[in-house]
C-alpha positions in Angstrom: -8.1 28.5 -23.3 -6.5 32.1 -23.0 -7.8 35.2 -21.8 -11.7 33.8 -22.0 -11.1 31.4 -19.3 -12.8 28.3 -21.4 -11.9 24.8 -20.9 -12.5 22.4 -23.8 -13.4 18.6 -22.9 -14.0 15.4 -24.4 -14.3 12.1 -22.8 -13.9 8.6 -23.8 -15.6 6.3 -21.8 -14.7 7.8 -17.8 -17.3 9.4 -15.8 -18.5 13.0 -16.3 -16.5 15.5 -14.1 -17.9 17.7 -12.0 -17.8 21.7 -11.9 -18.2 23.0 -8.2 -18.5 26.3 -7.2 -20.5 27.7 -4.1 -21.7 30.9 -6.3 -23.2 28.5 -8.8 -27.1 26.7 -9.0 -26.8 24.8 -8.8 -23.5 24.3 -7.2 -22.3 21.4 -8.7 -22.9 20.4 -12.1 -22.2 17.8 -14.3 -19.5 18.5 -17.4 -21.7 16.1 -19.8 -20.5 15.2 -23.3 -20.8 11.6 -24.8 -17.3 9.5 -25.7 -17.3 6.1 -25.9 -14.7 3.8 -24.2 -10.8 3.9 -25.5 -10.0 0.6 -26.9 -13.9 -0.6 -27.5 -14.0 0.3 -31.2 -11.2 2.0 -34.0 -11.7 4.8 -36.7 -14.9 6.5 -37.7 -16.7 4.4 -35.1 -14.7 6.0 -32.1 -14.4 9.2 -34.0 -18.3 9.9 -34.6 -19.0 9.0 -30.6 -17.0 11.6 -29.6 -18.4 15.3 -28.2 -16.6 18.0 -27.0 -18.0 19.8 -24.7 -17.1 23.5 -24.1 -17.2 25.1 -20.1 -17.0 29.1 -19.3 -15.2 29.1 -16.0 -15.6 31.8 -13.1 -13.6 32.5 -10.5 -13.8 29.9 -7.7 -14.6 27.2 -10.5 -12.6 23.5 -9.3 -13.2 20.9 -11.4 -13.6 17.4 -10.1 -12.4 14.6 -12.3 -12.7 11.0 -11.0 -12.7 7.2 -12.3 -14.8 4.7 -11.8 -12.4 3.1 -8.9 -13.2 6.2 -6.5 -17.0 5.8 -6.8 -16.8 2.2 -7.1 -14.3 1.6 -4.0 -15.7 -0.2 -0.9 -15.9 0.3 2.6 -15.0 -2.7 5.2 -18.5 -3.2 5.1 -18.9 -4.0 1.3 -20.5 -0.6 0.7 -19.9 1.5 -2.2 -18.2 5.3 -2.1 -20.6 6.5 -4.7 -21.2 9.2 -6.8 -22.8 11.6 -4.5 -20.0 10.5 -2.0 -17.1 11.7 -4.1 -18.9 15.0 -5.4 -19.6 15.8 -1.8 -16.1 15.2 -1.0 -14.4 17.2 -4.3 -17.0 20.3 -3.6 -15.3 20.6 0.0 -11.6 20.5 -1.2 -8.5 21.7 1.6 -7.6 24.2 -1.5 -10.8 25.3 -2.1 -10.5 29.1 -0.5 -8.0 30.0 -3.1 -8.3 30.9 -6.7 -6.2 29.7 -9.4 -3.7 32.6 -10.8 
């Protein structure tokens, strides 16, 4: 959003993405705003579940957003990526030296 440096959100039904930013406490957080699954219900219903929810970004901010197959993928093993998993792996980006312009 212009020269303030906002980004405004909703979500329907896909995990909350993640802000990271070393300068931060804590240095990840949640983006959380409730939205209820596309296709699970039409018109007001859908409507009313819906929340935007509004971010002030810094410099350094990335923003991490994921679906439910990265967490949910499995290793050889039959063990779960997981959430911690992927935000510990979207905190520590190739790109994340460099600031957007």
């Amino acid at each position: 959003d212009g020269p303030g440096n906002r980004m405004v959100l909703a979500r329907a039904g896909h995990p909350m993405p993640v802000l990271f930013n070393r300068k931060r406490k804590p240095r990840h957080q949640e983006i959380r705003s409730r939205g209820m699954m596309i296709g699970m219900s039409k018109g007001a219903v859908f409507l009313n579940s819906m929340e935007e929810a509004t971010v002030e970004l810094l410099p350094g901010d990335l923003i991490f957003f994921y679906t439910d197959g990265l967490t949910e993928a499995r290793s050889p093993s039959g063990a779960q990526f997981g959430i911690d998993r992927a935000r510990d792996t979207g905190g520590e980006s190739p790109g994340r030296g460099r600031d957007a312009p």
